[in-house]
N, CA, C and O atoms as CSV, one atom per row, in Angstrom:
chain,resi,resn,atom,element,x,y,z
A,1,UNK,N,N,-24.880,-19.987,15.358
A,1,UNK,CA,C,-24.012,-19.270,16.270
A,1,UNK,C,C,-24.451,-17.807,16.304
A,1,UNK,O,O,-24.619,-17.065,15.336
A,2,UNK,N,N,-24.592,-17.552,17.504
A,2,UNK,CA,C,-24.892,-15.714,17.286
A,2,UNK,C,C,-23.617,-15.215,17.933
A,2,UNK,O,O,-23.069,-15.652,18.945
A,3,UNK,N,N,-23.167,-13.970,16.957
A,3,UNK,CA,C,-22.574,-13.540,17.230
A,3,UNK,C,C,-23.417,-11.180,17.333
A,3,UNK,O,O,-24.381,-10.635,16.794
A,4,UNK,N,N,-22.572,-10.787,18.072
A,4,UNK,CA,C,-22.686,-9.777,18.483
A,4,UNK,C,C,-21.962,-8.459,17.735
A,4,UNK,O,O,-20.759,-8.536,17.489
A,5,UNK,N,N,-22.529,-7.542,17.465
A,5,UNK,CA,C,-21.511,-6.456,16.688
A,5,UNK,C,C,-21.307,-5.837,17.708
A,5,UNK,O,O,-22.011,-6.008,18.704
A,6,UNK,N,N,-20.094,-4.813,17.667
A,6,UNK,CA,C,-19.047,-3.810,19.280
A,6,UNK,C,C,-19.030,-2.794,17.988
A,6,UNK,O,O,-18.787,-2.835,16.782
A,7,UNK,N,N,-19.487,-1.748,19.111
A,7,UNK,CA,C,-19.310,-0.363,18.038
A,7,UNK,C,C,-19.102,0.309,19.059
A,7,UNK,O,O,-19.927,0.121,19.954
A,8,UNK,N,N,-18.044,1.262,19.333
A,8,UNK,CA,C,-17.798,2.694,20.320
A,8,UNK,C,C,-17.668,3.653,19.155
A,8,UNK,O,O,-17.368,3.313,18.011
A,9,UNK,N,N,-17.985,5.168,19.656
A,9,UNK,CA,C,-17.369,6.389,19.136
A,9,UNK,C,C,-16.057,6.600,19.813
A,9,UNK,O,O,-15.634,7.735,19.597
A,10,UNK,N,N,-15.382,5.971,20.462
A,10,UNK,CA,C,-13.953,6.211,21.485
A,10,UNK,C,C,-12.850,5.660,20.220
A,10,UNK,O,O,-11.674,5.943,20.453
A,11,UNK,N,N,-13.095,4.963,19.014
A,11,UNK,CA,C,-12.395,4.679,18.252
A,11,UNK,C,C,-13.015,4.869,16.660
A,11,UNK,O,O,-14.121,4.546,16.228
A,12,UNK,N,N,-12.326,5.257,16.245
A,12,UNK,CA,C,-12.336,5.133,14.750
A,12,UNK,C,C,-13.298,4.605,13.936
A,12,UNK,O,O,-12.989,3.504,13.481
A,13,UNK,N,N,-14.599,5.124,13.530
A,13,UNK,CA,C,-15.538,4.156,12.925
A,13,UNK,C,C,-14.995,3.360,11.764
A,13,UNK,O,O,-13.856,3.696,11.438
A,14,UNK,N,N,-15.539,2.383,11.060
A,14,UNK,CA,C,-14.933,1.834,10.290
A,14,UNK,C,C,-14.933,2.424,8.761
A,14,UNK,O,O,-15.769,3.142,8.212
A,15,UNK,N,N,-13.839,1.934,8.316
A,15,UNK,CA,C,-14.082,2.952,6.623
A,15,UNK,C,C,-14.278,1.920,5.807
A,15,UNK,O,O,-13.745,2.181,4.729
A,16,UNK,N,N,-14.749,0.949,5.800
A,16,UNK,CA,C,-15.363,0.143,5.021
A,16,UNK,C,C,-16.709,-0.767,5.174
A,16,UNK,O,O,-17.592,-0.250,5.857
A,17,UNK,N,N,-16.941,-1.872,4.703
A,17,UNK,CA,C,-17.793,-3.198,5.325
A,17,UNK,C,C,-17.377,-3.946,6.268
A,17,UNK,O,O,-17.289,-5.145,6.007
A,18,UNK,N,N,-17.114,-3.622,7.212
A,18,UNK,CA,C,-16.633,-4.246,8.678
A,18,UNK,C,C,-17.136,-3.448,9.936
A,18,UNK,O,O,-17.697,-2.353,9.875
A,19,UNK,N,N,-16.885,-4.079,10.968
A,19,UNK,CA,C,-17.452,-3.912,12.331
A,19,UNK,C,C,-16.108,-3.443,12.983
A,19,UNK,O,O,-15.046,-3.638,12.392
A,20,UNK,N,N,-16.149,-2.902,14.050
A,20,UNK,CA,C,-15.016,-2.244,15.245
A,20,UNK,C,C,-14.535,-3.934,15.552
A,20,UNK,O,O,-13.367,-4.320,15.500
A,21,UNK,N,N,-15.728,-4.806,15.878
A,21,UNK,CA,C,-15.240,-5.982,16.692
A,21,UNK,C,C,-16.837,-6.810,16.725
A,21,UNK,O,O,-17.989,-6.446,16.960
A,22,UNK,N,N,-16.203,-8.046,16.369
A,22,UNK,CA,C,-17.388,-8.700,16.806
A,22,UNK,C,C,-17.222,-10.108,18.089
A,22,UNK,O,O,-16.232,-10.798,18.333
A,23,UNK,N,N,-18.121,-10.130,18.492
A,23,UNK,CA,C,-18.001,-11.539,19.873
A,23,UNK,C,C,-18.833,-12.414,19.500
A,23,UNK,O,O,-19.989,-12.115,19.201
A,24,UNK,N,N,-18.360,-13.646,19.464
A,24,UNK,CA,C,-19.153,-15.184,19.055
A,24,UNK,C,C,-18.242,-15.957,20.315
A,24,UNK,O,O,-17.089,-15.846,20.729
A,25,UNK,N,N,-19.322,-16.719,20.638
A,25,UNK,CA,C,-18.965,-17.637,21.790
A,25,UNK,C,C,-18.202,-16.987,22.787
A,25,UNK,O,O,-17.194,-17.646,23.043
A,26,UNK,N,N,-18.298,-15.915,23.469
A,26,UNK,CA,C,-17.554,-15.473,24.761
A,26,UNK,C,C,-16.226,-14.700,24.063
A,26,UNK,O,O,-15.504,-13.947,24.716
A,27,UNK,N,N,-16.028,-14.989,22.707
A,27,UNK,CA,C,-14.574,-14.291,22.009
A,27,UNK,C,C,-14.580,-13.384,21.415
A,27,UNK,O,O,-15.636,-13.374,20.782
A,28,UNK,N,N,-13.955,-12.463,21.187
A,28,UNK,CA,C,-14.079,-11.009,20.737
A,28,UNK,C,C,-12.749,-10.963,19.747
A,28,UNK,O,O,-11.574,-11.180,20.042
A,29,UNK,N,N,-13.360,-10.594,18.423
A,29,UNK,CA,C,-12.646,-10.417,17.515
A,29,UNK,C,C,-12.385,-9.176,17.116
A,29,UNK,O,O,-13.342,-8.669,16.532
A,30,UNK,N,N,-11.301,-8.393,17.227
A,30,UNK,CA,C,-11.232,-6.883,16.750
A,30,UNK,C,C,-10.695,-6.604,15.364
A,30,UNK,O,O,-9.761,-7.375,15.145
A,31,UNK,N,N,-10.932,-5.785,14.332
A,31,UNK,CA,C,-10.655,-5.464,13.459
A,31,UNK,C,C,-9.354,-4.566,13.793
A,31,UNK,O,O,-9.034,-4.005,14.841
A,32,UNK,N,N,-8.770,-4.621,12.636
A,32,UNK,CA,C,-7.920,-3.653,12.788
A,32,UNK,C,C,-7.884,-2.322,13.245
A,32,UNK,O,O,-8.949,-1.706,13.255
A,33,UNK,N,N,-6.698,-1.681,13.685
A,33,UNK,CA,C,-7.110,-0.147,14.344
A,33,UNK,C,C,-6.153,-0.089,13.938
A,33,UNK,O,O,-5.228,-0.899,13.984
A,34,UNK,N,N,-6.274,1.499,13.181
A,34,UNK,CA,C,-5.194,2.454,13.025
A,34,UNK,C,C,-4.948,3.899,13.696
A,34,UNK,O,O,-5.526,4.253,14.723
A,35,UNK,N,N,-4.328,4.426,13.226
A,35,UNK,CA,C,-4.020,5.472,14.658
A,35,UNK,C,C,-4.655,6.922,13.793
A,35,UNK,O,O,-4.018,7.956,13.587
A,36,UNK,N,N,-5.939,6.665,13.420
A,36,UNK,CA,C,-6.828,7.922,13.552
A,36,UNK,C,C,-7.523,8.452,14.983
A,36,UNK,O,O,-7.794,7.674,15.898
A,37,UNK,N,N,-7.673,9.327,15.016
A,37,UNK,CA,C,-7.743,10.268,16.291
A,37,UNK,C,C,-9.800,10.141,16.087
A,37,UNK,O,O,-10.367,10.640,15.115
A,38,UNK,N,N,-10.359,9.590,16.918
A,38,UNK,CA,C,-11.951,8.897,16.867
A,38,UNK,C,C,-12.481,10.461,16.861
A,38,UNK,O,O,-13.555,10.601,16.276
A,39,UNK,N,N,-11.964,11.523,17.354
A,39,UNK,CA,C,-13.025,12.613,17.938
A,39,UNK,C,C,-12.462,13.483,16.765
A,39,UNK,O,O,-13.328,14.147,16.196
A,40,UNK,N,N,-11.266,13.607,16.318
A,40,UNK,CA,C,-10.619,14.868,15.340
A,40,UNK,C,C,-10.766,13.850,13.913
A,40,UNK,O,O,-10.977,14.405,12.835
A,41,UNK,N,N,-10.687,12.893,13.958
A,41,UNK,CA,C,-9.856,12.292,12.286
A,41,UNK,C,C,-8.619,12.330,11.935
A,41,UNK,O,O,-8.261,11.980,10.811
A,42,UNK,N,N,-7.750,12.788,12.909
A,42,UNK,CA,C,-6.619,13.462,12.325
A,42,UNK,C,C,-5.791,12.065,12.822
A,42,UNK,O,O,-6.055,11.339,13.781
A,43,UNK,N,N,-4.676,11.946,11.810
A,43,UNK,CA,C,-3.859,11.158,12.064
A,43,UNK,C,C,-2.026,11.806,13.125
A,43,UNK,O,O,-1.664,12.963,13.337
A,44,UNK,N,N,-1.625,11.044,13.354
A,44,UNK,CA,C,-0.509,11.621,14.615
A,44,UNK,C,C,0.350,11.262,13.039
A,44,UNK,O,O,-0.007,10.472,12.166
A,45,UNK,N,N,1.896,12.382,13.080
A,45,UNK,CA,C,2.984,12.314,12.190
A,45,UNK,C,C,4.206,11.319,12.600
A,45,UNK,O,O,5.048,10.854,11.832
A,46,UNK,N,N,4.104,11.127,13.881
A,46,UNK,CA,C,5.254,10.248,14.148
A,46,UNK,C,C,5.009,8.354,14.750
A,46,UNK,O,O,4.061,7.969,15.435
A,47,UNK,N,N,5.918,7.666,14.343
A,47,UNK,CA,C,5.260,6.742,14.831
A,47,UNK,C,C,5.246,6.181,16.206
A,47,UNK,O,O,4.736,5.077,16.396
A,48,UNK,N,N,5.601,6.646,16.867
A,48,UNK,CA,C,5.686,6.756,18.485
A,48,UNK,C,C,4.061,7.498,19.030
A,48,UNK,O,O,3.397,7.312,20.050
A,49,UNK,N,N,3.863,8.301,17.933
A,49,UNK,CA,C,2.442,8.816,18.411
A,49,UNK,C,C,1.377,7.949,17.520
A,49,UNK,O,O,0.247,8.085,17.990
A,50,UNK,N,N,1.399,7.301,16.644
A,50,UNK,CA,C,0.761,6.233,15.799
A,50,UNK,C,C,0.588,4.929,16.365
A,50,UNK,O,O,-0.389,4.199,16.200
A,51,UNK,N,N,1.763,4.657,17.145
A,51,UNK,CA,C,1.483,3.680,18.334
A,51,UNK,C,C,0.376,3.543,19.480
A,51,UNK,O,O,-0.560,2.753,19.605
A,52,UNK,N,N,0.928,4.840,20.448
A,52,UNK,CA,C,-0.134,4.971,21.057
A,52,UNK,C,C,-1.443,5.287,20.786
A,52,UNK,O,O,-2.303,5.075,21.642
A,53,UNK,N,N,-1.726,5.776,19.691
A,53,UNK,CA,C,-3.241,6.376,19.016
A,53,UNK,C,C,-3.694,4.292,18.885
A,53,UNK,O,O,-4.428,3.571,19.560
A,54,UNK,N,N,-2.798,4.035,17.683
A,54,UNK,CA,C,-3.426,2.503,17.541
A,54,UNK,C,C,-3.757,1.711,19.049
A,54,UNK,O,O,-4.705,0.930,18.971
A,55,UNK,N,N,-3.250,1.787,20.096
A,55,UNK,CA,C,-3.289,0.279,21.121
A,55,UNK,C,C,-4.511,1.502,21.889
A,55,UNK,O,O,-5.231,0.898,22.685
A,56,UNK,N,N,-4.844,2.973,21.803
A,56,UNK,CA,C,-5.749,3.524,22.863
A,56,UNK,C,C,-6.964,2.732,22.096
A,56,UNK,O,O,-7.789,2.012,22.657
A,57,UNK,N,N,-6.901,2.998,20.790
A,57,UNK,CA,C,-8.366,3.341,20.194
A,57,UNK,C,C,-8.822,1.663,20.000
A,57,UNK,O,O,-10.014,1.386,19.869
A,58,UNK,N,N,-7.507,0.327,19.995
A,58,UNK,CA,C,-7.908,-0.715,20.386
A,58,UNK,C,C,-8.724,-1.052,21.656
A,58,UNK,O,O,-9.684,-1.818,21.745
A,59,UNK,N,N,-8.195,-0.390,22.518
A,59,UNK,CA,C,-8.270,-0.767,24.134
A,59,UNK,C,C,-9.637,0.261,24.498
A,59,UNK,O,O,-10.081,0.500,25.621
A,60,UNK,N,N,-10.097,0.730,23.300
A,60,UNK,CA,C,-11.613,1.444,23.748
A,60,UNK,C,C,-12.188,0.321,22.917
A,60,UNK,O,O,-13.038,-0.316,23.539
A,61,UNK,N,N,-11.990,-0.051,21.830
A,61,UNK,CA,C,-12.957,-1.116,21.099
A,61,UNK,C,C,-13.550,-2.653,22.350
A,61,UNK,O,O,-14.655,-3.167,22.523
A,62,UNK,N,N,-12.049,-2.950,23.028
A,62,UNK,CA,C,-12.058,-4.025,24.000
A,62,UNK,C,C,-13.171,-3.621,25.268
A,62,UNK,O,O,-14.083,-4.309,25.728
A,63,UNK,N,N,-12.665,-2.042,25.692
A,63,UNK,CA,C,-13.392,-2.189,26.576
A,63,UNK,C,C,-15.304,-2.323,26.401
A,63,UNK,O,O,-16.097,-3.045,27.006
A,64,UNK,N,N,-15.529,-1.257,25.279
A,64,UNK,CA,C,-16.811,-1.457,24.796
A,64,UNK,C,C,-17.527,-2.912,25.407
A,64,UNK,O,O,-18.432,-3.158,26.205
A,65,UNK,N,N,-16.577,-3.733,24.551
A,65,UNK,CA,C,-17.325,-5.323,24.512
A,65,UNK,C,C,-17.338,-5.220,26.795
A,65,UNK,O,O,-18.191,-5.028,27.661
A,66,UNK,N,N,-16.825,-5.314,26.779
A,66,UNK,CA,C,-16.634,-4.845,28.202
A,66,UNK,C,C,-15.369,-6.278,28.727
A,66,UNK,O,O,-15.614,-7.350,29.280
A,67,UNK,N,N,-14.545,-5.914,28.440
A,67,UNK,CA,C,-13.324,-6.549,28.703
A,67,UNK,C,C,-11.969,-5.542,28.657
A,67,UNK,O,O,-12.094,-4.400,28.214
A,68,UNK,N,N,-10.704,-6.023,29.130
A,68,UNK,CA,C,-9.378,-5.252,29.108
A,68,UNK,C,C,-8.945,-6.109,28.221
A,68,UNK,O,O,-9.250,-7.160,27.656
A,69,UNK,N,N,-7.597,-4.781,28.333
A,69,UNK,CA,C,-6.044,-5.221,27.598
A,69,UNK,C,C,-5.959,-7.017,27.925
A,69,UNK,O,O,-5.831,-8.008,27.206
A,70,UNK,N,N,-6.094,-6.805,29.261
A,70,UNK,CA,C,-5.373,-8.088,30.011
A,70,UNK,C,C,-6.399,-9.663,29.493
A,70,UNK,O,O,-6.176,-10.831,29.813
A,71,UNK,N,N,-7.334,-9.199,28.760
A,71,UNK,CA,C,-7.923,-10.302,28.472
A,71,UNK,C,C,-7.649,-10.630,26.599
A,71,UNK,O,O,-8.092,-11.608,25.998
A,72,UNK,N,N,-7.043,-9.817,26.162
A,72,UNK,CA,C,-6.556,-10.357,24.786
A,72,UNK,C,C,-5.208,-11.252,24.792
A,72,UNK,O,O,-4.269,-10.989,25.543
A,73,UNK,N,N,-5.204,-12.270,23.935
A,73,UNK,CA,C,-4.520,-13.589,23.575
A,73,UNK,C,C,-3.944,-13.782,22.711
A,73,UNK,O,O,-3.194,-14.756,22.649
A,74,UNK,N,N,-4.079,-12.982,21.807
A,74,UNK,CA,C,-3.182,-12.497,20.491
A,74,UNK,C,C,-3.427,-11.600,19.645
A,74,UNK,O,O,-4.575,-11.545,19.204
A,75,UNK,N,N,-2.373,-10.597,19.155
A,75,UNK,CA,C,-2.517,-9.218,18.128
A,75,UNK,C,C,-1.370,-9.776,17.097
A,75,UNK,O,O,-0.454,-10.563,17.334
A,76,UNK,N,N,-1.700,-9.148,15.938
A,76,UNK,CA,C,-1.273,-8.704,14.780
A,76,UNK,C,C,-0.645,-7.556,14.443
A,76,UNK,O,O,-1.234,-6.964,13.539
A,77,UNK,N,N,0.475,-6.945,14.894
A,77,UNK,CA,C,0.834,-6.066,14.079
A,77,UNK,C,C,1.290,-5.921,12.950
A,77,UNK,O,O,2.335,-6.560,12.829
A,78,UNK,N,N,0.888,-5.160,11.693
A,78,UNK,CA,C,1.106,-4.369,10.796
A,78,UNK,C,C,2.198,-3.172,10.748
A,78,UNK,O,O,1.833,-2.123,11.279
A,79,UNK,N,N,3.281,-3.196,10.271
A,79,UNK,CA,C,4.276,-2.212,10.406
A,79,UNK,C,C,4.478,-1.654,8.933
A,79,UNK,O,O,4.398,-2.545,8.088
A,80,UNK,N,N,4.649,-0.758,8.581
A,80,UNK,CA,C,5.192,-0.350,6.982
A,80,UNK,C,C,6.267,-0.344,6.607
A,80,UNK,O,O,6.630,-0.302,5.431
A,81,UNK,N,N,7.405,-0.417,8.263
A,81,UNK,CA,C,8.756,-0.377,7.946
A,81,UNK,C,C,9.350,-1.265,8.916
A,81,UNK,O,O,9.316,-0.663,9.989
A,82,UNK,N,N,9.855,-2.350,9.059
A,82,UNK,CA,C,10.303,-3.105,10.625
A,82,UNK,C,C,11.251,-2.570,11.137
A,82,UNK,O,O,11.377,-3.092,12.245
A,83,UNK,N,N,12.216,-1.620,10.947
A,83,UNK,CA,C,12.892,-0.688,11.340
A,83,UNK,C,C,12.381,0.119,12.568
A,83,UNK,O,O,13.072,0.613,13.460
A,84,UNK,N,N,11.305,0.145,12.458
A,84,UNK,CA,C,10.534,0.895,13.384
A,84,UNK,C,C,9.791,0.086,14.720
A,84,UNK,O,O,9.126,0.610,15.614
A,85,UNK,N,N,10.131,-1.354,14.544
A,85,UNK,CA,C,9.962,-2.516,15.633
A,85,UNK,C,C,10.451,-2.298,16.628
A,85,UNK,O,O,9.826,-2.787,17.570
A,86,UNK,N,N,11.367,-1.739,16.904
A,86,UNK,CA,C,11.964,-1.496,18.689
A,86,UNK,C,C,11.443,-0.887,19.229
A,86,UNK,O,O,11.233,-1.145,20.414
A,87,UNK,N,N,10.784,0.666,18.411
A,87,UNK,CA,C,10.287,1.426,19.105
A,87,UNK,C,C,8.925,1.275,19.316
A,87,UNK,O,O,8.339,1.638,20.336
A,88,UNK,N,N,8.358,0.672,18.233
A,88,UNK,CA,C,6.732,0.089,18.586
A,88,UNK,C,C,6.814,-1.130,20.039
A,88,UNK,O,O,6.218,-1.241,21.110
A,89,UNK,N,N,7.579,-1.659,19.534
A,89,UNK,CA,C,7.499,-2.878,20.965
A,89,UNK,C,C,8.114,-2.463,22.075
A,89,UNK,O,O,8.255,-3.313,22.954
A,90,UNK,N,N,8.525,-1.372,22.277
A,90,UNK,CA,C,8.702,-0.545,23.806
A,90,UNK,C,C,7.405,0.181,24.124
A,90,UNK,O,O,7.049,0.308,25.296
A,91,UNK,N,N,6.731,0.631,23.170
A,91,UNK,CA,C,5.257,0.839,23.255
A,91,UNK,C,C,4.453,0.025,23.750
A,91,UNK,O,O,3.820,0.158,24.798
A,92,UNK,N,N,4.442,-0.967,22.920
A,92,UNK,CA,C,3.465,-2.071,23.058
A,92,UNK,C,C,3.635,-2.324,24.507
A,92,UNK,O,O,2.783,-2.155,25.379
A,93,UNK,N,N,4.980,-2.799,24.664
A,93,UNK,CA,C,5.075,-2.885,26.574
A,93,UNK,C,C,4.341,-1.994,27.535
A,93,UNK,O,O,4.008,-2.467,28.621
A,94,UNK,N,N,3.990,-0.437,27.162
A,94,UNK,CA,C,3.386,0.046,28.225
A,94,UNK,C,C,2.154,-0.336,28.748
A,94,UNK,O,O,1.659,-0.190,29.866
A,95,UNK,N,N,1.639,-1.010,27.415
A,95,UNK,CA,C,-0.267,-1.164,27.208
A,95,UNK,C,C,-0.338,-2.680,27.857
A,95,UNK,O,O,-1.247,-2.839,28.672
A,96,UNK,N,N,0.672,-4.020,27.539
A,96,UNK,CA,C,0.773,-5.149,28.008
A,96,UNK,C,C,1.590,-5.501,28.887
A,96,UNK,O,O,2.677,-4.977,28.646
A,97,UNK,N,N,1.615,-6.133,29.797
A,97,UNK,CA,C,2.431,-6.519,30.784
A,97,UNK,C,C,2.989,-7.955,30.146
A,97,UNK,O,O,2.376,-8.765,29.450
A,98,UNK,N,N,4.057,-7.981,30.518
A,98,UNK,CA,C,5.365,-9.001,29.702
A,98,UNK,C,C,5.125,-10.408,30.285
A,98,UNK,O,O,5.258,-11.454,29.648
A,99,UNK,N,N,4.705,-10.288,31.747
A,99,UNK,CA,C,4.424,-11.483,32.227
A,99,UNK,C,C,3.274,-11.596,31.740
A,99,UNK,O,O,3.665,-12.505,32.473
A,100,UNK,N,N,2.112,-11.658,31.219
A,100,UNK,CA,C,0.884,-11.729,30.987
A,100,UNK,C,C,0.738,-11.425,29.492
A,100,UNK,O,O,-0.384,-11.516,28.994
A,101,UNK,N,N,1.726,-11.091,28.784
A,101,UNK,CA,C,1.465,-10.868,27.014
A,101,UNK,C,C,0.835,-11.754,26.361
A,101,UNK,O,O,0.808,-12.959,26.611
A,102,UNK,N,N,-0.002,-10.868,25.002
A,102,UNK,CA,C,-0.611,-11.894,24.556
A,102,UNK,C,C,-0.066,-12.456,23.511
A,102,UNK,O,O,0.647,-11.674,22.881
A,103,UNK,N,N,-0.146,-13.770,22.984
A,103,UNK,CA,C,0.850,-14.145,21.573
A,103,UNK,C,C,0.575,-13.031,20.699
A,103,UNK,O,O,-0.411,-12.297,20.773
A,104,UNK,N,N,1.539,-12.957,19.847
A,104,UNK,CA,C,1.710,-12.127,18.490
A,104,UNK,C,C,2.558,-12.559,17.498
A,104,UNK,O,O,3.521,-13.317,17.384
A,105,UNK,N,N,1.740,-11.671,16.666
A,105,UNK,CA,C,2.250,-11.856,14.761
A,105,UNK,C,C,2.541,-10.436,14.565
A,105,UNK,O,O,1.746,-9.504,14.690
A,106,UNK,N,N,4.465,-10.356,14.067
A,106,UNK,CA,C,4.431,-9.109,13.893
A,106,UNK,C,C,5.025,-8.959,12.481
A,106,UNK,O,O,6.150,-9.433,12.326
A,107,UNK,N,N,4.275,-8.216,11.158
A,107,UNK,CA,C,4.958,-8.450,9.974
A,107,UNK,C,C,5.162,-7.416,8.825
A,107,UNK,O,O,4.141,-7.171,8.182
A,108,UNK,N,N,6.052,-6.907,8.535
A,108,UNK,CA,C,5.921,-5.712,7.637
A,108,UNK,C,C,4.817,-5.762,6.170
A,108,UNK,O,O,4.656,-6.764,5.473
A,109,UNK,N,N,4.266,-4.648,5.989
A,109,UNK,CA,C,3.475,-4.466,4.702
A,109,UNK,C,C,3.738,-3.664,4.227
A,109,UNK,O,O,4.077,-2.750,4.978
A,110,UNK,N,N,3.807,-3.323,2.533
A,110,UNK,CA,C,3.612,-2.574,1.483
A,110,UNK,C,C,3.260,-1.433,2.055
A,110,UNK,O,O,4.170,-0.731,2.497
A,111,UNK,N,N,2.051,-1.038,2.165
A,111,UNK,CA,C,0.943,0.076,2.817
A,111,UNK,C,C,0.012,-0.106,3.850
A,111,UNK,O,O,-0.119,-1.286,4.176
A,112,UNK,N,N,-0.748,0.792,4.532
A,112,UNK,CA,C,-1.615,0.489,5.151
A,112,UNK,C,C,-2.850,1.679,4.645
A,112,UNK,O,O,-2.510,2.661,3.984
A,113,UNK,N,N,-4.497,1.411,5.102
A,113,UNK,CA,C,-5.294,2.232,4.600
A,113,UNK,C,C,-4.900,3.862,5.180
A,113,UNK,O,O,-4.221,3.962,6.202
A,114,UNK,N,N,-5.156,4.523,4.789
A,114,UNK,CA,C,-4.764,6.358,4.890
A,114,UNK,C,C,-3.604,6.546,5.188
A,114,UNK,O,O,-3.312,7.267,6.142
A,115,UNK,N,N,-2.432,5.763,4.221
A,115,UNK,CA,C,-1.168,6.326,4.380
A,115,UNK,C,C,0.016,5.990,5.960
A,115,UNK,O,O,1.213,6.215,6.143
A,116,UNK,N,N,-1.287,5.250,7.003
A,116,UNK,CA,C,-0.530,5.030,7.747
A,116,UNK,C,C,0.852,4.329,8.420
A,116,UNK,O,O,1.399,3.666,7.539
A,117,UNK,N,N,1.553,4.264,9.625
A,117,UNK,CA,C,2.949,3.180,9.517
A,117,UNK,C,C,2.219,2.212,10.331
A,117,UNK,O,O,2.709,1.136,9.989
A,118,UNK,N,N,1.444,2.011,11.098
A,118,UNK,CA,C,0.891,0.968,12.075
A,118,UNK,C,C,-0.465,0.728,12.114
A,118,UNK,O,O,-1.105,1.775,12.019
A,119,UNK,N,N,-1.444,-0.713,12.268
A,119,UNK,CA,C,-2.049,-1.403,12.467
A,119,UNK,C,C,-2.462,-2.517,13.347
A,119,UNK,O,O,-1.795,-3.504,13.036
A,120,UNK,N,N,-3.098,-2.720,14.101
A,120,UNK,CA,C,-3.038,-3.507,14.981
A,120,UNK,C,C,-4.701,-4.273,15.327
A,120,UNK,O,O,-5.724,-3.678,15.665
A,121,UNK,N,N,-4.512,-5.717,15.108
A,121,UNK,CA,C,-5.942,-6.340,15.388
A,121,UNK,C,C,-5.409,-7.100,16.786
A,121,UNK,O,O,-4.257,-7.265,17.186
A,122,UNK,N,N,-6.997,-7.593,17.514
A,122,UNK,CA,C,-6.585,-8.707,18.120
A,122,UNK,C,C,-7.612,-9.571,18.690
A,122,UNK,O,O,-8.728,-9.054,18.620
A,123,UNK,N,N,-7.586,-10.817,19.275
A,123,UNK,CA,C,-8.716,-11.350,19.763
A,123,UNK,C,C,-8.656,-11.295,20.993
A,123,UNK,O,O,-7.643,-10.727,21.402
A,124,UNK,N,N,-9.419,-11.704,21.840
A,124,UNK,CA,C,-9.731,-11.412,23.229
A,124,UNK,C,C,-10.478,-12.768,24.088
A,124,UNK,O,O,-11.092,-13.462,23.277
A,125,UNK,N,N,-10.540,-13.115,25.009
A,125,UNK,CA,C,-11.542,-13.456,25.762
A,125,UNK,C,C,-12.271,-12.433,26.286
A,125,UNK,O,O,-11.914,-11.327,26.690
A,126,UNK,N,N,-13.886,-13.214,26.196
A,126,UNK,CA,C,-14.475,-12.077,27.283
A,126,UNK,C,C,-15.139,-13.094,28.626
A,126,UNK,O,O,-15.845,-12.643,29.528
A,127,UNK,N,N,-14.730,-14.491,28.492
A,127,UNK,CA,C,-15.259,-14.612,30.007
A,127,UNK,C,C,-13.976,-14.486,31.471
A,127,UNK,O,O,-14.360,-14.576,32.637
């Protein structure tokens, strides 16, 4: 099977042994994104701005491979607090359209890497 590595500077390089995203068979697998700022490093203080930093710097990884929002099929969110679920998923709505959403897993964790409240992977079609 060959699969393909997706690397943009529009998102967050990776801080470990992993890829932005990789594509095998027409499918695009994204690693997680957190809401570091790709050009500053800097992380946003609130999570309303941690939101949008996470689904932009996703939706540059997607487009790279050269696909949209509208072609992912399921995400993962990562939350640190589920308290904070209403306001992430009024977010999430701006980036996905409700008629067209993709399945999701949404589940609180312990921590996330650099202290952050949000995380977000997802897979995609790309044909």
């Amino acid at each position: 099977m060959k699969k393909d590595i997706i690397c943009t500077d529009k998102a967050p390089a990776p801080i470990g042994p992993y890829s932005q995203a990789v594509e095998a068979n027409e499918t695009l697998y994204c690693s997680g994104q957190i809401p570091v700022d790709p050009a500053t490093g800097e992380i946003p203080e609130t999570i309303e701005a941690q939101a949008h930093r996470v689904l932009s710097n996703l939706r540059a990884v997607i487009e790279e491979a050269g696909a949209e929002l509208e072609n992912v099929v399921k995400t993962t969110l990562f939350l640190t607090d589920l308290n904070t679920f209403a306001t992430v998923n009024a977010i999430y709505g701006e980036y996905f359209d409700e008629e067209n959403a993709p399945a999701r897993s949404t589940v609180q964790v312990a921590a996330l890497p650099k202290g952050v409240f949000i995380e977000i992977d997802a897979i995609a079609r790309l044909n």
